[in-house]
N, CA, C and O of each residue as an XYZ file, in Angstrom:
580
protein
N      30.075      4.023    -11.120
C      30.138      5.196    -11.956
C      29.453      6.331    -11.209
O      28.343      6.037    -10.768
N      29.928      7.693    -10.953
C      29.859      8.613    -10.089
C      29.571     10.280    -11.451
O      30.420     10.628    -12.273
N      28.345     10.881    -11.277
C      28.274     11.766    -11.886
C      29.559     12.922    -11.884
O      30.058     12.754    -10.771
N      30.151     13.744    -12.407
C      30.871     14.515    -12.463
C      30.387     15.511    -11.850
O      29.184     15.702    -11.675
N      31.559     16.439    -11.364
C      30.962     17.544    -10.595
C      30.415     18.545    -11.502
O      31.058     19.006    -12.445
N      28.844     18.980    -11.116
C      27.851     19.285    -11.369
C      27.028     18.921    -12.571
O      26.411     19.744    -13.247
N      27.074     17.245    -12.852
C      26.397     16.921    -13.455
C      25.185     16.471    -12.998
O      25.098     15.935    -11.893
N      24.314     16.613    -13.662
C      22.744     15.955    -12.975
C      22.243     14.640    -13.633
O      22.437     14.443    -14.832
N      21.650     13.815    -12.910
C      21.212     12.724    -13.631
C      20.150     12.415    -13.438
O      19.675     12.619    -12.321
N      19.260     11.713    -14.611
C      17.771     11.962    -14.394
C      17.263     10.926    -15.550
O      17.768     10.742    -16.657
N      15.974     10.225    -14.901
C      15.714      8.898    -15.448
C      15.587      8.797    -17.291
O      14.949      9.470    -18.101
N      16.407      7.767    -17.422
C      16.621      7.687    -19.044
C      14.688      7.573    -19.467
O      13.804      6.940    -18.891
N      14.625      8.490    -20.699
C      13.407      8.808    -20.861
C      13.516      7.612    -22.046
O      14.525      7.094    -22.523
N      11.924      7.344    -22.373
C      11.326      6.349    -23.434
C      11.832      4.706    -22.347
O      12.116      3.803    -23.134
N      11.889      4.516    -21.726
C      11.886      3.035    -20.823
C      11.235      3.116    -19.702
O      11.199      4.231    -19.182
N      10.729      2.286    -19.198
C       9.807      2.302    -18.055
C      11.154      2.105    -16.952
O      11.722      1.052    -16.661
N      11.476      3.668    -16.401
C      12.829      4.076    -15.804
C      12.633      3.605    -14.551
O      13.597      3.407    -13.812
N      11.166      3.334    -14.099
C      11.011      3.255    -12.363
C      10.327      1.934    -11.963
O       9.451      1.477    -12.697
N      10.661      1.348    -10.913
C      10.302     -0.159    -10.712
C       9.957     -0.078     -9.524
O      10.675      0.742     -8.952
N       9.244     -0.502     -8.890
C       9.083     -0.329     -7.677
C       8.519     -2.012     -6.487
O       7.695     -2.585     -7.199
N       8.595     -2.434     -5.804
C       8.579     -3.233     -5.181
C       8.282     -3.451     -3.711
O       9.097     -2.896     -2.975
N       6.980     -4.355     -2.892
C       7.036     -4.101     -1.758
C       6.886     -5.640     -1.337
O       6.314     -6.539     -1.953
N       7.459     -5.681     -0.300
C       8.032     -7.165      0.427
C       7.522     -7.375      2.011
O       7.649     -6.708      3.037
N       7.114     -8.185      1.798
C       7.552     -8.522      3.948
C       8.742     -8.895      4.313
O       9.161    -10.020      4.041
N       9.290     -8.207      4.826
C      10.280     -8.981      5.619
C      10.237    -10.059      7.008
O       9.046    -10.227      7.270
N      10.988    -10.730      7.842
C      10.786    -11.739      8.274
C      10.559    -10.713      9.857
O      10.565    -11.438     10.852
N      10.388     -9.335     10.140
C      10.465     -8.651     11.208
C       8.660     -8.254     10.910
O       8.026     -7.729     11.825
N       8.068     -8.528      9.741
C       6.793     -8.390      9.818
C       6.715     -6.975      9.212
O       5.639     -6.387      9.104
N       8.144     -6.336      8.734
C       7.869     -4.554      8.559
C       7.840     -4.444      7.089
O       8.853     -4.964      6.622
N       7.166     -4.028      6.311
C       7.103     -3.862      5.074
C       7.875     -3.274      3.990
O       7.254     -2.675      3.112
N       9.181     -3.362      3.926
C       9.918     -2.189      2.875
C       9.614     -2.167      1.617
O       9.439     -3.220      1.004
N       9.477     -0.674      0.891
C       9.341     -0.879     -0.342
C      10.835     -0.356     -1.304
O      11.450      0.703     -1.178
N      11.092     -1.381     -2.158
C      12.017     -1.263     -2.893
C      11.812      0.003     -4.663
O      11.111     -0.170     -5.661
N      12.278      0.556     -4.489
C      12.430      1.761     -5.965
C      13.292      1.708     -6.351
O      14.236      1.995     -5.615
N      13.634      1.213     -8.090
C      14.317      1.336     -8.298
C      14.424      1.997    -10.098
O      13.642      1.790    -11.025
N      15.935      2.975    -10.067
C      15.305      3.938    -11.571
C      16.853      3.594    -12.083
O      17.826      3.274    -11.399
N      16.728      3.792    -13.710
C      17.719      3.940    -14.264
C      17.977      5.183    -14.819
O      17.181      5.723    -15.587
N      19.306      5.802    -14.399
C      19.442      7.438    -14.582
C      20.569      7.086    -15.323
O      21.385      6.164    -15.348
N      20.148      9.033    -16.436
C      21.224      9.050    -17.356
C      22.106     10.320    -17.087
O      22.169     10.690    -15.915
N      22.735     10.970    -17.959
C      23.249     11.942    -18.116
C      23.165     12.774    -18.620
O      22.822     12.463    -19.761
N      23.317     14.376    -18.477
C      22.170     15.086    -19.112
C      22.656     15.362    -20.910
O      22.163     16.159    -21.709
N      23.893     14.277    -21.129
C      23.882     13.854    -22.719
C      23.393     12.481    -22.989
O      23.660     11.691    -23.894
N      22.570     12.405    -21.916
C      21.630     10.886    -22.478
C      22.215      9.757    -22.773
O      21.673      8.853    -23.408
N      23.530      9.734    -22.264
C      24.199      8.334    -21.566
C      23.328      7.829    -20.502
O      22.643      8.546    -19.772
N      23.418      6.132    -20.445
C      22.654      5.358    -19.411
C      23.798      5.878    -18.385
O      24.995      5.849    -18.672
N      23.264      6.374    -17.109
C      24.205      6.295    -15.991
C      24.304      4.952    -14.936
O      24.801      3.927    -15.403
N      23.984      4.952    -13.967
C      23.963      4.238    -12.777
C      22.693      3.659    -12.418
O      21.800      4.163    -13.098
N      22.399      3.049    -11.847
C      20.933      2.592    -10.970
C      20.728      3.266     -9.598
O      21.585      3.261     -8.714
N      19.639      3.788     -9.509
C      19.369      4.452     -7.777
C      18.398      3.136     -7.503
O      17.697      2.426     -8.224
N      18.745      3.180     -5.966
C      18.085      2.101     -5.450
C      17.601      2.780     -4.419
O      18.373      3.599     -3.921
N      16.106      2.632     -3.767
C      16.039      3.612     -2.699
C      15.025      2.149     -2.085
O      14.331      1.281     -2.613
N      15.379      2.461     -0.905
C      14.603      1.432      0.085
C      14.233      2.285      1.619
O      14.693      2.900      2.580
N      13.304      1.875      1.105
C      11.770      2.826      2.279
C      10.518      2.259      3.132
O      10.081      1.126      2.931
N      10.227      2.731      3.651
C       9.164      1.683      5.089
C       8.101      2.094      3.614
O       8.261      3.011      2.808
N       6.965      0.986      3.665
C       5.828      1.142      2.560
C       5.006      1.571      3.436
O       4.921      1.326      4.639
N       4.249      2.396      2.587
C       3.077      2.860      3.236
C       1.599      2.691      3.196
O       1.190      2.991      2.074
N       1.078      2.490      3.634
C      -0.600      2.224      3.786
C      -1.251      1.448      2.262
O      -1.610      0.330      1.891
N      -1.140      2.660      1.780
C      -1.334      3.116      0.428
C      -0.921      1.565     -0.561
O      -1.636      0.936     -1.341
N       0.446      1.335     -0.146
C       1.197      0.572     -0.631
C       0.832     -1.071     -0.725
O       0.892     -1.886     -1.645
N       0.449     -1.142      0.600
C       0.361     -2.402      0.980
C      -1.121     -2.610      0.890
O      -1.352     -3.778      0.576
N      -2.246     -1.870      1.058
C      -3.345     -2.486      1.066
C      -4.126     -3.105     -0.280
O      -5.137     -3.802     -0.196
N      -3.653     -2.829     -1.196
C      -3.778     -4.129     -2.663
C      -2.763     -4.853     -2.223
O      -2.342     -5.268     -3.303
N      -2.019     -5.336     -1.370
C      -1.559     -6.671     -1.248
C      -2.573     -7.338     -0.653
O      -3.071     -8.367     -1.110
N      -2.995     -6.645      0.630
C      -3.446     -7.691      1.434
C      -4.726     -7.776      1.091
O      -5.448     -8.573      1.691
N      -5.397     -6.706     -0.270
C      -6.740     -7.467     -0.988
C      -6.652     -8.890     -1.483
O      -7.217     -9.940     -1.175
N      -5.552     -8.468     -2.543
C      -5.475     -9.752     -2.968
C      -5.248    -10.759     -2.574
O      -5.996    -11.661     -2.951
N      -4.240    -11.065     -1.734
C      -4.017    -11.886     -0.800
C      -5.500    -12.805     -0.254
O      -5.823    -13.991     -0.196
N      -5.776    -12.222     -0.105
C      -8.003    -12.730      0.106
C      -8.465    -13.144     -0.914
O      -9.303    -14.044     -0.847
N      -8.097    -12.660     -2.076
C      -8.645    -12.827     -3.352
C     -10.060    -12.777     -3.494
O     -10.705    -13.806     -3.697
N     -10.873    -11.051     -3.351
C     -11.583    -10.362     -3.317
C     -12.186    -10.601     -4.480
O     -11.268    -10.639     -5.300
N     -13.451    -10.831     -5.166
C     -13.546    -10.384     -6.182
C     -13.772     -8.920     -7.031
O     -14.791     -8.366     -6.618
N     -13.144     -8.215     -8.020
C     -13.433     -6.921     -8.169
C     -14.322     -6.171     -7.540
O     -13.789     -5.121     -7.180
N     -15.856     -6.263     -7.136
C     -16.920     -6.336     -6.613
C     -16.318     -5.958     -4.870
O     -15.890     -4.927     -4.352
N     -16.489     -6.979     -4.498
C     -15.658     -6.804     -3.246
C     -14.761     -6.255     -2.616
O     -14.674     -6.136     -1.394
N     -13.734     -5.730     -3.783
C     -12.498     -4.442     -3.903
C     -13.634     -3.456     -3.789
O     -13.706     -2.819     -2.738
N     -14.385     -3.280     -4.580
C     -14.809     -1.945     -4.686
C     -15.348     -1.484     -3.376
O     -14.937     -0.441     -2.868
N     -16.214     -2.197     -2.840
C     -16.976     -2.041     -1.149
C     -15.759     -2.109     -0.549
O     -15.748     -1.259      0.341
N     -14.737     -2.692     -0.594
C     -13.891     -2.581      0.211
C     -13.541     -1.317      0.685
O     -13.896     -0.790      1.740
N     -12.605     -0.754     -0.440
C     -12.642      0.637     -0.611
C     -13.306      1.593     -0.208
O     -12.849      2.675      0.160
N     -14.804      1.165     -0.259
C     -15.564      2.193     -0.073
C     -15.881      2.655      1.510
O     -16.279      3.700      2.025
N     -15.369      0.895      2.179
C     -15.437      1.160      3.345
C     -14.167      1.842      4.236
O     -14.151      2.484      5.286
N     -13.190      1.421      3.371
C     -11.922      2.119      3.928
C     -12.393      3.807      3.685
O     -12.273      4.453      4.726
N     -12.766      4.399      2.812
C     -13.588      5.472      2.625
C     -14.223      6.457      3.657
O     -14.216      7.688      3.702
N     -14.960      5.188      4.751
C     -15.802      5.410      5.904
C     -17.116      5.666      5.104
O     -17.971      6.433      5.546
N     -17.203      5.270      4.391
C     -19.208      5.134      3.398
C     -20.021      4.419      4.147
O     -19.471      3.466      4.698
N     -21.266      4.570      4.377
C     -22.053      3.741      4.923
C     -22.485      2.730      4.178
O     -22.150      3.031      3.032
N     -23.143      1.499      4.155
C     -24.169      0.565      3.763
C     -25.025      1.460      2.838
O     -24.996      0.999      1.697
N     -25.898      2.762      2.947
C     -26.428      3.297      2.051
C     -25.623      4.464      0.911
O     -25.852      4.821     -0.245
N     -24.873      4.706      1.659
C     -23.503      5.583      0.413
C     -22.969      4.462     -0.560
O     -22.852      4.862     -1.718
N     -22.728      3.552     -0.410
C     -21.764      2.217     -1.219
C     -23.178      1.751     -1.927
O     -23.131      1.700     -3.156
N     -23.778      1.585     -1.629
C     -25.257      0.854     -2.844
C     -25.463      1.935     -3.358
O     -25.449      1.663     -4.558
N     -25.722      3.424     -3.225
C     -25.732      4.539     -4.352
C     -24.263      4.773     -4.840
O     -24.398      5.649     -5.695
N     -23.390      4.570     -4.786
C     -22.056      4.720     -5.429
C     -22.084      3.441     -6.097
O     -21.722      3.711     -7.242
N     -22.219      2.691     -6.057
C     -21.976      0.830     -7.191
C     -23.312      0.740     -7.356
O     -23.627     -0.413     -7.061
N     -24.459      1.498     -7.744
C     -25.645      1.083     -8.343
C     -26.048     -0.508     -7.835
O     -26.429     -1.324     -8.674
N     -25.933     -0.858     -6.448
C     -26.571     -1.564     -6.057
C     -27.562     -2.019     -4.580
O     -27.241     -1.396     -3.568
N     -28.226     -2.611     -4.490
C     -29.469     -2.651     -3.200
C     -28.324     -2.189     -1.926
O     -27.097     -2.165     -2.014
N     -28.821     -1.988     -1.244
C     -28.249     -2.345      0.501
C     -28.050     -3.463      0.836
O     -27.150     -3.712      1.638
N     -28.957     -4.579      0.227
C     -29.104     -5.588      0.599
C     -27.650     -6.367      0.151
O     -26.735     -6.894      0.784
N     -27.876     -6.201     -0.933
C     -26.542     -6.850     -1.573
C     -24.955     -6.705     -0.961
O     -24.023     -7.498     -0.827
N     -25.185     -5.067     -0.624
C     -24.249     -4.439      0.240
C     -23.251     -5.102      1.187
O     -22.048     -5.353      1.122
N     -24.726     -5.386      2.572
C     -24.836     -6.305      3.617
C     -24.251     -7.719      3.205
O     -23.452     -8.325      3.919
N     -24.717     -8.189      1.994
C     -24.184     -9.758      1.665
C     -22.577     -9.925      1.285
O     -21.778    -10.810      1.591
N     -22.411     -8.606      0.421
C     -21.006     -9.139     -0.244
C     -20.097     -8.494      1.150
O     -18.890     -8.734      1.165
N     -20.805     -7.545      2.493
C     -19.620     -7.356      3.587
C     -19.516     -8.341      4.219
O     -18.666     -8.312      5.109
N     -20.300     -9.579      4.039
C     -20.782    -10.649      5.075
C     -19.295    -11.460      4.210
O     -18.325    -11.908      4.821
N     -19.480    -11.483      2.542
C     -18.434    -12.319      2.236
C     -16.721    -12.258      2.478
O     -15.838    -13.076      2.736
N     -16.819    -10.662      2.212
C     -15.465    -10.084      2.915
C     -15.068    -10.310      4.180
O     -13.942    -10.698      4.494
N     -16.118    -10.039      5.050
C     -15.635    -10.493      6.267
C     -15.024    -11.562      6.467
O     -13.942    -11.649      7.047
N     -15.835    -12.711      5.880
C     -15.259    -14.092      5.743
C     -13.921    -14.580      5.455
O     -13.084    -15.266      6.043
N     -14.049    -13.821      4.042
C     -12.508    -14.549      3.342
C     -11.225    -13.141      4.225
O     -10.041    -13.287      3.924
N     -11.543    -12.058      5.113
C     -10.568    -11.658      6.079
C     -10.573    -12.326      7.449
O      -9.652    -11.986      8.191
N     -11.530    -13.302      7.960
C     -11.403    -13.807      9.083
C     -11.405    -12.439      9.907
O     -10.467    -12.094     10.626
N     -12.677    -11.638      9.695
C     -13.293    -10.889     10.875
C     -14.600    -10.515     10.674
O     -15.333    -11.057      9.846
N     -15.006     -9.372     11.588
C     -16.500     -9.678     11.714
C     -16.896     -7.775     12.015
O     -17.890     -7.282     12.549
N     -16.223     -7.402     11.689
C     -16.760     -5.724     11.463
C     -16.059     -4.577     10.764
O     -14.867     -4.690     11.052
N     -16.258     -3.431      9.909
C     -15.906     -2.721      9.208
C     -14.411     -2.097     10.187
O     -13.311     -1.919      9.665
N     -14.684     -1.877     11.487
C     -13.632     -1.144     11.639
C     -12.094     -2.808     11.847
O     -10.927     -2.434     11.966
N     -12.280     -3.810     11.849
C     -11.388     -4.466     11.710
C     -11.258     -4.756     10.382
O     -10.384     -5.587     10.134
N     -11.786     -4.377      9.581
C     -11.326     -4.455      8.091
C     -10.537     -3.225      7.992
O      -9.430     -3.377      7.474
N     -10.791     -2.261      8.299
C      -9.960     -1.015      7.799
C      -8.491     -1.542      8.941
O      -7.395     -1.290      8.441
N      -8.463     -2.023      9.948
C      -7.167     -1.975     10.752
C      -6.368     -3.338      9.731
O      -5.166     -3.281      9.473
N      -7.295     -4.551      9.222
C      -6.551     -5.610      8.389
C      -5.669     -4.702      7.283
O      -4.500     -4.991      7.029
N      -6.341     -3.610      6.678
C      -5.944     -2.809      5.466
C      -4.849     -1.935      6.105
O      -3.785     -2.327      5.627
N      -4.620     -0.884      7.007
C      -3.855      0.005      6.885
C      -3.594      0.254      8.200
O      -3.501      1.432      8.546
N      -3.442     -0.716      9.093
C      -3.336     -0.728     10.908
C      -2.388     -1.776     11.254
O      -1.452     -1.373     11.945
N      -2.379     -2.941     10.978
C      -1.561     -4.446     11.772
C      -0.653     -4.537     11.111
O       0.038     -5.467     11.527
N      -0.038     -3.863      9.879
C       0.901     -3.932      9.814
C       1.858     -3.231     10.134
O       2.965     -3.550      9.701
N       1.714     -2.031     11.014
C       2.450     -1.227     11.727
C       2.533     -1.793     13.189
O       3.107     -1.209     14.108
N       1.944     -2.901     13.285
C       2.103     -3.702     15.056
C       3.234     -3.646     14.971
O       3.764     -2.706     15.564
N       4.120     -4.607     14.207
C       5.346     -5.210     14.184
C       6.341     -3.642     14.995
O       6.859     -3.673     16.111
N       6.352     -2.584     14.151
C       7.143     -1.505     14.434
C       6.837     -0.971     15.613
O       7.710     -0.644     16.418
N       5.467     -0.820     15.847
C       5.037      0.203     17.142
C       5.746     -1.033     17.883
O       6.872     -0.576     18.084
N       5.735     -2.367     18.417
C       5.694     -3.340     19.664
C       7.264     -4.345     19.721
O       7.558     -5.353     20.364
N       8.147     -3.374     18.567
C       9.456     -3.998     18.436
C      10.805     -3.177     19.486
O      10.981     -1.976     19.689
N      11.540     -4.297     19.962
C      12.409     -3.682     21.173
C      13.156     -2.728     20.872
O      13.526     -2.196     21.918
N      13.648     -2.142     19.840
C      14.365     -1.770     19.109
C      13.385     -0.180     18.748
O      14.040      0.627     18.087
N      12.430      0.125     18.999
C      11.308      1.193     18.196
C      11.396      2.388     19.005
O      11.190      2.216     20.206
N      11.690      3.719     18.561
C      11.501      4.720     18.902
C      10.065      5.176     19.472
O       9.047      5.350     18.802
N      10.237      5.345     21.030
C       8.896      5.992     21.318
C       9.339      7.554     21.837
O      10.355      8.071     22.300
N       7.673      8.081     21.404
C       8.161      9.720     21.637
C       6.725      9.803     22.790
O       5.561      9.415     22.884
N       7.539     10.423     23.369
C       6.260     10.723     24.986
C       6.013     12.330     24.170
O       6.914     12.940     23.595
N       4.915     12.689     24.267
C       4.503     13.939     24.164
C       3.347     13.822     25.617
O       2.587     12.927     25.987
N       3.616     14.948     26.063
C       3.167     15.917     27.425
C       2.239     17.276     26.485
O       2.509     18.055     25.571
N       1.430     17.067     27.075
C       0.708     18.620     26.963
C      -0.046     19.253     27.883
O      -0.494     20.376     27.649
């Protein structure tokens, strides 16, 4: 079903019109799936848009929290370190010691299988762009200056 010429279509209101979805694929690249149900601007159900898009940062890094299965606590420092907060910014932002700080990054580290803040931020929003930057197939752009 194809809108008429110059009809507009636009997500049927009162339903949760937008769905959205993000996957690994078996190339390691992340697409995220959107998908809306649009009507007509006499509020006929129209068609389904399907839009499929590289995910972004944003997207994927509550996967790969959970994936660890962080406890809330641990999300939060997480965050804070993706942030770039220090050890003393994150214990005055979560009302707690330094000390504690130090312990629950010691646990994160753990359940990510690494051993410093800046490989936590590359686990979160860095290695999963390996696959694309190091694939035979990938656009490289030389810039000269």
């Amino acid at each position: 079903m194809r809108p008429a010429d110059g009809e507009r279509l636009s997500p049927v209101p009162g339903r949760s019109a937008r769905r959205a979805a993000r996957l690994r694929g078996s190339s390691g690249r992340w697409p995220a799936v959107h998908v809306s149900c649009l009507r007509s601007p006499s509020g006929a159900p129209g068609p389904v848009a399907v839009v499929l898009e590289p995910a972004n940062s944003a997207q994927i890094a509550p996967i790969i929290v959970e994936a660890c299965c962080l406890t809330p606590r641990e999300q939060q420092i997480t965050q804070c370190v993706a942030r770039g907060l220090s050890t003393a910014d994150i214990a005055t932002e979560l009302h707690l010691s330094a000390h504690t700080v130090r312990h629950r990054l010691k646990a994160i580290f753990t359940k990510f299988g690494i051993t410093s803040r800046g490989e936590l931020v590359a686990k979160l929003f860095a290695e999963h762009y390996g696959p694309l930057m190091h694939a035979p197939d990938a656009d490289v752009e030389h810039v000269h200056t």
